[in-house]
C-alpha positions in Angstrom: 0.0 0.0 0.0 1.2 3.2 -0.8 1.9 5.1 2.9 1.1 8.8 1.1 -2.6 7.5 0.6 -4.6 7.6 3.4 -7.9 9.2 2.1 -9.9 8.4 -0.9 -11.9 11.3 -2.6 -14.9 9.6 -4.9 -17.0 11.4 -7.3 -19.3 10.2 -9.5 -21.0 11.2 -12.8 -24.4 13.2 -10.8 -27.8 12.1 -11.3 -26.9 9.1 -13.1 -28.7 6.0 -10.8 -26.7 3.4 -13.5 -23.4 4.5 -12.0 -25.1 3.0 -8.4 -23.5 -0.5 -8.5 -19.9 0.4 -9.2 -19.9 3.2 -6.4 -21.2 1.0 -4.1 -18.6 -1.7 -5.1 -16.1 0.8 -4.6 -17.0 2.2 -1.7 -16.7 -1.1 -0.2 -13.5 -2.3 -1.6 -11.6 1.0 -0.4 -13.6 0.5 3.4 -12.5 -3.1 3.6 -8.8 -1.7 3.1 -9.1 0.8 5.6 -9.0 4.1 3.6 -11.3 7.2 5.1 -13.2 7.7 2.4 -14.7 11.4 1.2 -17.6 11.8 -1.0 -18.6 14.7 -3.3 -22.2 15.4 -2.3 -24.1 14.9 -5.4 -22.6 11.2 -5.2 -23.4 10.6 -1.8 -26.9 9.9 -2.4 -25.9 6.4 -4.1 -24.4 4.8 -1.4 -26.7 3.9 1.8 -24.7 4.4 4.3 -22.7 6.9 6.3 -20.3 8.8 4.9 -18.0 12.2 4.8 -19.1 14.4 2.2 -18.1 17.9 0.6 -18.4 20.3 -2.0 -17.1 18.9 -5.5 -14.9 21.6 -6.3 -12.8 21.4 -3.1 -12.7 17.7 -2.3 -9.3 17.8 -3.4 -8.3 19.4 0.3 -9.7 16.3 1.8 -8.2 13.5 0.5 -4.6 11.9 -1.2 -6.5 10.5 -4.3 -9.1 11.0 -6.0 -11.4 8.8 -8.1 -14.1 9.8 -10.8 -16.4 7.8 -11.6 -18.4 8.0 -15.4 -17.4 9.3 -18.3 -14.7 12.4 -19.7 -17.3 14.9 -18.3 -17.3 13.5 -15.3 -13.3 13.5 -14.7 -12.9 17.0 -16.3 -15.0 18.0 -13.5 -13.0 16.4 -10.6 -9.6 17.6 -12.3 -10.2 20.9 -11.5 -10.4 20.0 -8.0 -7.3 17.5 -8.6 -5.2 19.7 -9.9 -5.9 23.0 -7.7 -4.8 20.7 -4.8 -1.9 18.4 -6.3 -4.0 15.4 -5.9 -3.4 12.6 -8.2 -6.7 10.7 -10.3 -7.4 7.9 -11.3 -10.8 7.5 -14.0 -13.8 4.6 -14.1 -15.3 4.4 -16.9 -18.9 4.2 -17.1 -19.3 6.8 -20.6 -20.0 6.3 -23.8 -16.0 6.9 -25.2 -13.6 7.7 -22.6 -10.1 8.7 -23.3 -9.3 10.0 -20.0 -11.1 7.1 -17.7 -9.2 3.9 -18.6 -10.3 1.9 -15.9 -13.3 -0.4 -16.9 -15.4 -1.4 -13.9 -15.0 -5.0 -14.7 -11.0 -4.5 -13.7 -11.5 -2.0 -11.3 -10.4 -4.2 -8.4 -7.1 -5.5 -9.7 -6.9 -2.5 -11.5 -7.2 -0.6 -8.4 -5.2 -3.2 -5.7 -2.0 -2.8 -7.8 -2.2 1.2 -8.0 -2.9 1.5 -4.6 0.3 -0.5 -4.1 2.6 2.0 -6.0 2.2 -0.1 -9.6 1.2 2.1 -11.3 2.2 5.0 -14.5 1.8 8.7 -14.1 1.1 11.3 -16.5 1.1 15.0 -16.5 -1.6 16.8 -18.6 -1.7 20.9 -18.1 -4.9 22.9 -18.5 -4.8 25.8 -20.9 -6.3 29.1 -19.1 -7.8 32.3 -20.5 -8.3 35.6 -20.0 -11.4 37.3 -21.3 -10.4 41.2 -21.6 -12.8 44.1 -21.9 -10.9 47.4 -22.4 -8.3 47.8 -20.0 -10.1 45.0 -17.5 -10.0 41.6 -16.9 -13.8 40.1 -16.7 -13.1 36.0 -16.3 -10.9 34.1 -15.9 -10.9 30.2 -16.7 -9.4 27.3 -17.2 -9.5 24.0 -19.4 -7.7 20.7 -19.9 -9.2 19.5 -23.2 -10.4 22.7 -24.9 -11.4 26.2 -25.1 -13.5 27.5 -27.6 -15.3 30.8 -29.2 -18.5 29.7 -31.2 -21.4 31.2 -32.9 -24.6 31.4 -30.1 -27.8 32.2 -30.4 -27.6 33.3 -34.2 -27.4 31.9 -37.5 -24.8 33.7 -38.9 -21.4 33.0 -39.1 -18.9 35.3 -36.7 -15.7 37.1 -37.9 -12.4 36.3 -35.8 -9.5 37.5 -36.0 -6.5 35.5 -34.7 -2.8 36.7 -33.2 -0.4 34.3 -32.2 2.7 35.9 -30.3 1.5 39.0 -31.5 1.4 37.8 -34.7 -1.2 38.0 -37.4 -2.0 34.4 -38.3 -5.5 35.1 -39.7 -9.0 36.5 -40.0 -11.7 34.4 -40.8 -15.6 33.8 -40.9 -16.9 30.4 -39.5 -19.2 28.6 -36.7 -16.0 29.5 -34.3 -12.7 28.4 -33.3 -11.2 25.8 -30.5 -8.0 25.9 -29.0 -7.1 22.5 -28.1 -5.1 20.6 -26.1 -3.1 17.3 -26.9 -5.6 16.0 -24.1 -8.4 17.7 -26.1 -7.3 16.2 -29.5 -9.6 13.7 -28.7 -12.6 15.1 -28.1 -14.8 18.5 -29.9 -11.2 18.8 -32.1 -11.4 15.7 -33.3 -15.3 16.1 -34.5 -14.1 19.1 -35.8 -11.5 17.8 -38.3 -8.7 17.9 -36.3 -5.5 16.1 -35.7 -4.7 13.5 -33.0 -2.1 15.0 -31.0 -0.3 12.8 -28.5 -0.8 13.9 -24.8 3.5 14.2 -24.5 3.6 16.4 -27.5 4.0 20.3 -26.5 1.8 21.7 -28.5 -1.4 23.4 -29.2 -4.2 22.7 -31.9 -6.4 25.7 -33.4 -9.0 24.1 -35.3 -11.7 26.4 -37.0 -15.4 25.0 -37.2 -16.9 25.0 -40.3 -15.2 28.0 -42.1 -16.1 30.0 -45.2 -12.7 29.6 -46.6 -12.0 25.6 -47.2 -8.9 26.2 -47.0 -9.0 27.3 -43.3 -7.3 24.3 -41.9 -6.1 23.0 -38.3 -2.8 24.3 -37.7 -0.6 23.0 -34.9 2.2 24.9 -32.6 4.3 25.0 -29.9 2.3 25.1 -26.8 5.0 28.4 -25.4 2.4 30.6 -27.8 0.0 33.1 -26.5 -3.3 32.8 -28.6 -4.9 36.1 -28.6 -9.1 36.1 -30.5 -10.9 39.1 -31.3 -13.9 40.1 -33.5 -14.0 41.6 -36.9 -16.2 45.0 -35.6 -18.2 45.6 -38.8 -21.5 44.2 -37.4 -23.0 42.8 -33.8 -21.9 39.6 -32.8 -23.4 36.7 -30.7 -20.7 34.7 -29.6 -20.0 32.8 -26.7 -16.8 31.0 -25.0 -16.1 27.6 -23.7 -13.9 26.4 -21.2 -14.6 22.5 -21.6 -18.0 22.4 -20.1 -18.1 25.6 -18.6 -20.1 28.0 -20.8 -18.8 31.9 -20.6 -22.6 33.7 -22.7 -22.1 37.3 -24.2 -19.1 38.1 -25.0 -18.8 41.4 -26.4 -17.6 42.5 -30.1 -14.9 44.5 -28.2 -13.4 41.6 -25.9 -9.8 40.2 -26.1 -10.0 36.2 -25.5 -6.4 35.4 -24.3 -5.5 31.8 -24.1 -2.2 30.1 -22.9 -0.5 27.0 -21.3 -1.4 27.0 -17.9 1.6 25.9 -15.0 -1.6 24.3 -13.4 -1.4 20.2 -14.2 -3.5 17.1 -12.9 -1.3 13.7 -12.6 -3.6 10.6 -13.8 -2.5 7.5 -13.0 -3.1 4.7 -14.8 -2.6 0.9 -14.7 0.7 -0.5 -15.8 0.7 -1.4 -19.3 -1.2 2.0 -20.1 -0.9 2.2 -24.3 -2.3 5.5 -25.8 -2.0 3.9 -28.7 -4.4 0.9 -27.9 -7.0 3.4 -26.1 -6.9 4.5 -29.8 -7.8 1.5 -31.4 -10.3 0.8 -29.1 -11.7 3.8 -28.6 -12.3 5.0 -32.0 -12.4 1.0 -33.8 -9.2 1.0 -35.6 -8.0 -2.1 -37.0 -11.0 -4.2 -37.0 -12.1 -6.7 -40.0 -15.3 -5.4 -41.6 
């Protein structure tokens, strides 16, 4: 047994009752090993019996590890909380996909008896964060692991944005939007989007436009040192809105500056020995099966 882990975080994909048996089968194998176990509240409610409980986003001040339980969405969510606290994660999958959760629930005690035990891999995976800036001011601030991006909202017509990198001029163009994406998020909204598969050691960033005017607006990779500044084309009213993963940021103004860099801020997954990106591909996505 790892000595470092001494308290268990768990949170679960929220008002989903199908995630009920494999919380409850956790919850028991982690009590019969003697962990103190921490809940986020909106999980709670599954298992029927006493138990610590807290707020989602701080859970990570509570325990040594935590462990998310459902799909992507689900462990985006707890990340936040991982990483703002240094608390490694470790993902269940109960979703549909699932690139970031590689523990099936079928496996999840062996899986789980050998991490606990140190046998494990770690990886690193850094959030990107942005600034929205309004004149002189700065009016959010958020951050993001897979993606952020600036879409169309509440309109039909395309939006005009105008893109610096470093300072640089890279383009102007009229489209549905644009993400910024991860390597992490090259897997998910990028990838429906046309983009490339980036792999999650790379050091790199991803702007991929969504659905532009111009067909030969195309994903464009590079280095992920760059500062990604987006603005608006101010010839007509906009309705546009930003995403920070699943966090929605409505109204952003025809005048606003949407900053977006590497973050320092990183969540450590931990995944069973053996861990293959590669084969999460192939399974994930159906590669290399016979018709």
């Amino acid at each position: 047994m790892d000595d470092n882990i001494k308290t268990i975080g768990i949170i679960g994909k929220p008002c989903d009752v199908s995630i009920e048996p494999t919380l409850i089968a956790l919850f028991e194998f982690l009590k019969k090993r003697h962990y103190a176990i921490v809940m986020a509240e909106k999980s709670a409610k599954f298992i029927q019996q006493s138990v610590e409980t807290c707020l989602l986003e701080t859970i990570g001040a509570h325990c040594d590890l935590i462990i998310s339980v459902g799909g992507d969405g689900t462990f985006l969510s707890a990340a936040r909380s991982s990483a703002l606290y240094d608390v490694p994660i470790i993902g269940i999958n109960l979703g549909r996909v699932g690139f970031l959760v590689d523990v099936c629930p079928k496996e999840m005690s062996s899986a789980l008896e050998a991490i606990l035990a140190g046998d494990y891999e770690a990886e690193t995976r850094h959030f990107l964060k942005t600034k929205i800036i309004r004149g002189q001011q700065v009016i959010r601030r958020e951050y993001a692991l897979n993606e952020v991006a600036v879409h169309r909202w509440i309109t039909p017509s395309m939006i005009e944005i105008v893109t610096h990198v470093d300072g640089k001029f890279l383009n102007s163009q009229r489209s549905d939007g644009l993400i910024v994406s991860t390597p992490t998020g090259s897997t998910a909204y990028a990838l429906s989007a046309g983009g490339a598969i980036l792999h999650p050691t790379l050091g790199a960033l991803m702007l991929v436009p969504l659905n532009p005017q111009t067909m030969s607006n195309r994903p464009i990779v590079m280095a992920d040192s760059c500062e990604i500044e987006i603005s608006f084309c101010r010839n007509k009213h906009i309705n546009a809105q930003v995403t920070c993963d699943y966090l929605d940021i409505p109204d952003v103004s025809i005048h606003d500056k949407i900053i977006i860099k590497k973050s320092s801020k990183a969540v450590k997954i931990l995944h069973p020995q053996g861990y293959d990106f590669y084969e999460i591909l192939r399974k994930k996505l159906h590669w290399s099966k016979t018709p």
